[in-house]
C-alpha positions as CSV (number, residue, x, y, z in Angstrom):
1,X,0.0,0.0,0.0
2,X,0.8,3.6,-0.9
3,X,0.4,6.3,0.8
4,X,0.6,10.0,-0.3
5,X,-0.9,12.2,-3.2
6,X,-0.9,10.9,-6.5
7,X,2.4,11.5,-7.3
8,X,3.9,8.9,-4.7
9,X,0.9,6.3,-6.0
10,X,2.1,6.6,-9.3
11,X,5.7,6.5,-8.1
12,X,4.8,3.2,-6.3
13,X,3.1,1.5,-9.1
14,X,5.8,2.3,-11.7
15,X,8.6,1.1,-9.1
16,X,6.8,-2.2,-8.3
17,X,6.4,-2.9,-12.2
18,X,10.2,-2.3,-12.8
19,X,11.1,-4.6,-9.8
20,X,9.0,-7.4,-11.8
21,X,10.9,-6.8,-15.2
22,X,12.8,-10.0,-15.4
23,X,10.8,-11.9,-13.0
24,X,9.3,-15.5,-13.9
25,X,5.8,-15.2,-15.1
26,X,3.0,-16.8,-14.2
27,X,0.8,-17.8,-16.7
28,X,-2.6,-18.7,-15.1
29,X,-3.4,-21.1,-18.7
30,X,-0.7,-23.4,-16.4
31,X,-2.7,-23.3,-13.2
32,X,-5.5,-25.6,-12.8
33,X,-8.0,-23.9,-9.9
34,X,-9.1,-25.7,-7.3
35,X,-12.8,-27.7,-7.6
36,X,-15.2,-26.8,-4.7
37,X,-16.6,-30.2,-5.1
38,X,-19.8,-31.0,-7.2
39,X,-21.7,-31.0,-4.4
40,X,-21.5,-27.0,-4.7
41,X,-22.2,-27.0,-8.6
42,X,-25.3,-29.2,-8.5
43,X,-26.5,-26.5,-5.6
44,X,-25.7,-23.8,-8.1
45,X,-27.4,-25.5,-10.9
46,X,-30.7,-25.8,-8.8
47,X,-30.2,-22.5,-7.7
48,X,-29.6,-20.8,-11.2
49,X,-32.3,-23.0,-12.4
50,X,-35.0,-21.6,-9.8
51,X,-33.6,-18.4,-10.3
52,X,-33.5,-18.1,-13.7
53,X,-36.1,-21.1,-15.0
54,X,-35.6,-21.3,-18.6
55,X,-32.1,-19.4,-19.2
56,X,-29.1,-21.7,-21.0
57,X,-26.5,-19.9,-20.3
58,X,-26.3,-19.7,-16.5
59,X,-26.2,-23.5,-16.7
60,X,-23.9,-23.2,-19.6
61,X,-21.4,-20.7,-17.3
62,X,-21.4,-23.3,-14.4
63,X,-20.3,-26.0,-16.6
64,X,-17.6,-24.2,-17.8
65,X,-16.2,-23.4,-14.3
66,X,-16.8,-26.7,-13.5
67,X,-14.7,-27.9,-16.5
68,X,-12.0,-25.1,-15.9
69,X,-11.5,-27.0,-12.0
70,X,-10.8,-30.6,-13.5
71,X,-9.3,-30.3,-17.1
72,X,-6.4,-28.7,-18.9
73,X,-6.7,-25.1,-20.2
74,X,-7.0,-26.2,-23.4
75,X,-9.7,-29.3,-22.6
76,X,-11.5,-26.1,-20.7
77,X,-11.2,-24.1,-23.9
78,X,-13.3,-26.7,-25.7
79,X,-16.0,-27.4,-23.1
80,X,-16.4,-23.2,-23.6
81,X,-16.6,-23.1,-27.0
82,X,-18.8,-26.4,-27.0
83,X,-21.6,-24.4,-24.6
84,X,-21.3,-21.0,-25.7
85,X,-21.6,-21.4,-29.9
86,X,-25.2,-22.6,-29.6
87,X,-25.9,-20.2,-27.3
88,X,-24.8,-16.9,-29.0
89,X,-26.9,-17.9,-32.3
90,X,-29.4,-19.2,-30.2
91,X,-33.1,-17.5,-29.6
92,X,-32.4,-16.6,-26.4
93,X,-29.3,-14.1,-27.1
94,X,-31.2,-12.6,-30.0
95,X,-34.1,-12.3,-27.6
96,X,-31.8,-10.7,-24.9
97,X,-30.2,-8.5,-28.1
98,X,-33.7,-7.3,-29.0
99,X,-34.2,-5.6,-26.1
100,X,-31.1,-4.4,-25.2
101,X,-31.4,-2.6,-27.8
102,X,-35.6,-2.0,-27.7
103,X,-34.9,-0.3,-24.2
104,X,-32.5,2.1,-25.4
105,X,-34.4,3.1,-28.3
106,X,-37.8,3.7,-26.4
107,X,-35.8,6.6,-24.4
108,X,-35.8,8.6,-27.3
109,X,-38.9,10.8,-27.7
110,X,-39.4,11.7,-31.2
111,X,-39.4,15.2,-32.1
112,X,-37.3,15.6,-28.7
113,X,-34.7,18.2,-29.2
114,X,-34.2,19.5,-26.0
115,X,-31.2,18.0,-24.2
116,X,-30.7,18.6,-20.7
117,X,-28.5,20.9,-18.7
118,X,-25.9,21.3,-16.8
119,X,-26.0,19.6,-13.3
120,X,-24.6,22.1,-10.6
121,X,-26.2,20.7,-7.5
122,X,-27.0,17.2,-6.0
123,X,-28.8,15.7,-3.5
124,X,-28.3,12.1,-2.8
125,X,-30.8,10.4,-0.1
126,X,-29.0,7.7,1.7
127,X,-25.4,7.8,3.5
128,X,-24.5,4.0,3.1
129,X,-22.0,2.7,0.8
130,X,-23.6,3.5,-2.8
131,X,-25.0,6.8,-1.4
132,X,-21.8,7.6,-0.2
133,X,-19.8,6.7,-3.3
134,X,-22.4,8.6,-5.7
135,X,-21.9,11.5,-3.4
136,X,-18.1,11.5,-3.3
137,X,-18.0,10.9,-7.3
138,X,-20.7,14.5,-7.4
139,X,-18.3,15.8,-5.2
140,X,-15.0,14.9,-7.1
141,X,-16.7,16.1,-10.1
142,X,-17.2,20.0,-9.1
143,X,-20.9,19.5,-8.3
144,X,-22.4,20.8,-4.8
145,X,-23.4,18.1,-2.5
C-alpha cells in the first residue's frame, strides 16, 4: 500500500512494475484452480435453475467453471466453445439482443430536441456505501453536494 498524493501512488506502481521486469511469469493457462466439489455446482445449478427457469446460459457458465477446476486449459477451452456457440446464435441471445437494444431506443422521444443541462447541484438520499460513493463521485466532479 501507498500512501501519499498521486504522485507517490504513481511513483509506487511504476517502481513495483520495474522490480518485476525479469521476473518469472506466471501464466494462469498453467494453473488448474481448485474444484469446490460438485456438491456445490449441483446447488448452483438448482439454484440458477429456480432463479432463472428457462435461461441456458447460467447452466452453460457453471459448466464451464466446473470444467476449468478438473481439465487442462486447453480441454477447458473446448468445453467453452462447446456451450457458448449454440448459445450466442441461439433464440435466447437474440431475444436478450432485442431488447437491449428496444430499451434504449424507447428513451428517445421523437421530435425531442431539447437536451438537458448542466448539473450544478446534488442531493443524494442515503449515507450508506452506494449513497456515499455517488456523493463523493458528485463531489470529485465539481458538483455541490
Amino acid at each position: 500500500v501507498i500512501e501519499g498524493d498521486k504522485a507517490a501512488v504513481l511513483k509506487g506502481a511504476v517502481d513495483f512494475a520495474a522490480s518485476k521486469v525479469g521476473a518469472e511469469v506466471r501464466r494462469l493457462c498453467d494453473v488448474t484452480a481448485k474444484s469446490p466439489g460438485n456438491d456445490v455446482f449441483d446447488k448452483k445449478r438448482k439454484q440458477y435453475a429456480k432463479a432463472r427457469p428457462g435461461e441456458a446460459a447460467p447452466q452453460a457458465i457453471i459448466t464451464c467453471i466446473a470444467a476449468a477446476t478438473d481439465r487442462t486449459f486447453d480441454q477447458g477451452l473446448q468445453v467453452e466453445t462447446k456451450e457458448f456457440k449454440p448459445l450466442m446464435a441461439g433464440d435466447q441471445s437474440k431475444a436478450l439482443q432485442y431488447m437491449f437494444f428496444a430499451e434504449r431506443e424507447c428513451a428517445k422521444i421523437p421530435g425531442l430536441s431539447a437536451k438537458p443541462g448542466p448539473m450544478e447541484h446534488v442531493g443524494v438520499i442515503g449515507a450508506g456505501l452506494m449513497g456515499g460513493g455517488i456523493a463523493m463521485c458528485c463531489a470529485e466532479a465539481g458538483m455541490k453536494v
